[in-house]
N, C-alpha and C positions, 0 to 999 in steps of 0.2 A: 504494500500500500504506500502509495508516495505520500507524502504530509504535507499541504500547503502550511502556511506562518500561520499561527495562530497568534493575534493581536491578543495584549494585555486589557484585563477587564477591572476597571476602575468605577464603575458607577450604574452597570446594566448592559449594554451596549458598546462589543468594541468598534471602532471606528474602521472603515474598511479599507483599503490600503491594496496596492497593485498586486501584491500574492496573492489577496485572500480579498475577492472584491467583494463576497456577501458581508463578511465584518460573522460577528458571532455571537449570540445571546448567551450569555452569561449567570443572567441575576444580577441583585446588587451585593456588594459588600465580598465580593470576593479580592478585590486588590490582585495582586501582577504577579503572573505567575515566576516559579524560580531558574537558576541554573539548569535544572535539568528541559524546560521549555526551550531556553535559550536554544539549546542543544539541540533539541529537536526540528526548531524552526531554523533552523542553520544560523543563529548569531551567534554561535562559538566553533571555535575551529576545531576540526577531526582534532582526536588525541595522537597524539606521534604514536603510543601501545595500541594493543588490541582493544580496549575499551576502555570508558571516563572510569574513575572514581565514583563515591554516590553522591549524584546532585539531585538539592532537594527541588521540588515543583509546588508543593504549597502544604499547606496544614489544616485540619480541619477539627472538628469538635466532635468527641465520640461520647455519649451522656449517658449512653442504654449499657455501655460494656460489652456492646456487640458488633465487634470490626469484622466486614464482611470481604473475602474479594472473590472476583468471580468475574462472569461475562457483564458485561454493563447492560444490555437490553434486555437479561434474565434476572432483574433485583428482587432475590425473593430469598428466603432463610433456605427453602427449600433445593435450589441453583445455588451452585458456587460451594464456598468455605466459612465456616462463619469460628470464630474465637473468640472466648471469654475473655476481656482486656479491662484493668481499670478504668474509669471513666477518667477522663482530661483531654487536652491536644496533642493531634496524633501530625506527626511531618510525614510527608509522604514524601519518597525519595527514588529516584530508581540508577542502575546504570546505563548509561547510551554505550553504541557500539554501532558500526557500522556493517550491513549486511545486504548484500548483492547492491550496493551503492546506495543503500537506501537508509537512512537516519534511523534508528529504533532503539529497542530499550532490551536491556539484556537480563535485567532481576529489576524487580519492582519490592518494595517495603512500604511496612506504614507501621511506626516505632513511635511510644511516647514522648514526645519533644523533651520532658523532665529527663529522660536516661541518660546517664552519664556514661556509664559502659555496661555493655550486654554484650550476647555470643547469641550466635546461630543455633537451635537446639534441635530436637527430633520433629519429624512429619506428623503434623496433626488432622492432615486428611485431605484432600483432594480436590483442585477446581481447575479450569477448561473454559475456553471461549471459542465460538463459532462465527466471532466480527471481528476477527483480528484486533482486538483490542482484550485490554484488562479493564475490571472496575473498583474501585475502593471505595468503601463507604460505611456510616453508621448503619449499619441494616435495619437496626430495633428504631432506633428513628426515621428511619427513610422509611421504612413501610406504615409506620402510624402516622407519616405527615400524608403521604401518598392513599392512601387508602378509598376514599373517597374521590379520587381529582383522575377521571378516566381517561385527559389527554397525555400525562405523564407519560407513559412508555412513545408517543406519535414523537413527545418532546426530546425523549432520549433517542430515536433512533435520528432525528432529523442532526439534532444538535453532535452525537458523538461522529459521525458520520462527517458530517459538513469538516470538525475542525481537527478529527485524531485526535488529538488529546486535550488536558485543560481541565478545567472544573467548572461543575451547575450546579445552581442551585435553579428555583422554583419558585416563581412569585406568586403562583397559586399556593403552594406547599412550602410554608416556612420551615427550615427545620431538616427540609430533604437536600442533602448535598451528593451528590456523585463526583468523585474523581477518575480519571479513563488515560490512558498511556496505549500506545503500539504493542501490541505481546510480541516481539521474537520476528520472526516468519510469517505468523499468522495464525490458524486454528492451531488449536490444541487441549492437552491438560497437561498437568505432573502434580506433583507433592507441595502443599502447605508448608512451611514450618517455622516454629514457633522462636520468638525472639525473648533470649531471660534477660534480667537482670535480678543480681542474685537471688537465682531460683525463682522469679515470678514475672511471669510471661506480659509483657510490654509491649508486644507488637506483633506482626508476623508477615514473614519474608515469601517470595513468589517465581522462581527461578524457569525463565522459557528457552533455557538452555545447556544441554548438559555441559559438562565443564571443560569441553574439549571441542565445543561449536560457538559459534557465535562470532 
């Protein structure tokens, strides 16, 4: 999947620009996305290695202690991975890497911003996407804000679609944020797993590549 530039969202609406002439609906209050967008939309140069470092793309508010990841046009406890995480703010981060010349993302996380140090720990279950993308999000509250609002999913296929990656939020649905990046290649699934610090699970990591591709 090529990725046009995804313009930075500061107040609802970004502005539309020669890459990306639609512009892209956002929500309000999400502010600009990070380094790893940079990367994506090509304002940071390839890495001289095989791939970045983890750069972050933005942070969000997890309140139910249920961080989900999974396909982004399947948001349901049921689709996808779901993990028990304290509540707080979660960064979302991934690695970029370059793959048949094409910008993408080589491991995806979402780790409590408070950790100071953690480790990678064992697989705690299993998610897959069928839109070449990944999705990150508070599940327990994206489904209670969503619930009721029937165009949500027309919104997520238009929106994740249009701009590859980025974050929405929902001015019908306060409360529901999705965050969405490039998986890898494309479809797939693999292994969850769980991110500690000492001993108590803060995040959890999403790898679309074995350790010897990418």
């Amino acid at each position: 999947m090529i990725l046009p530039v995804t313009a930075q969202a500061t107040g609802g609406i970004c502005m539309p620009c020669k890459k990306n002439p639609g512009g892209m609906t956002f929500g309000p209050g999400i502010g600009k996305l990070g380094e790893l967008g940079r990367f994506l939309s090509g304002k940071l140069p390839l890495p001289a290695v095989k791939r970045t470092n983890w750069l972050e793309l933005c942070t969000i508010e997890v309140t139910s202690g249920k961080l989900w990841v999974g396909d982004p046009l399947l948001a349901n406890e049921e689709d996808g991975c779901v993990a028990t995480v304290p509540p707080g703010t979660y960064t979302v981060e991934g690695i970029g890497c370059l793959s048949n010349r094409t910008r993408t993302v080589y491991s995806v996380r979402a780790r409590l911003k408070s950790a100071a140090e953690f480790q990678v720990g064992a697989a705690i279950g299993e998610t897959g996407t069928d839109c070449a993308m990944m999705g990150i999000c508070d599940i327990g509250a994206f489904e209670a804000a969503c619930k009721d609002a029937a165009e949500v999913q027309e919104d997520l296929e238009e929106k994740t679609l249009r701009a590859g990656f980025g974050c929405i939020t929902f001015r019908k649905c306060p409360g529901a944020v999705m965050v969405f990046v490039p998986s890898g290649d494309g479809d797939g699934c693999g292994p969850v797993r769980e991110l500690l610090e000492s001993g108590t699970r803060i995040g959890i990591q999403h790898d679309f590549y074995a350790d010897d591709e990418g």
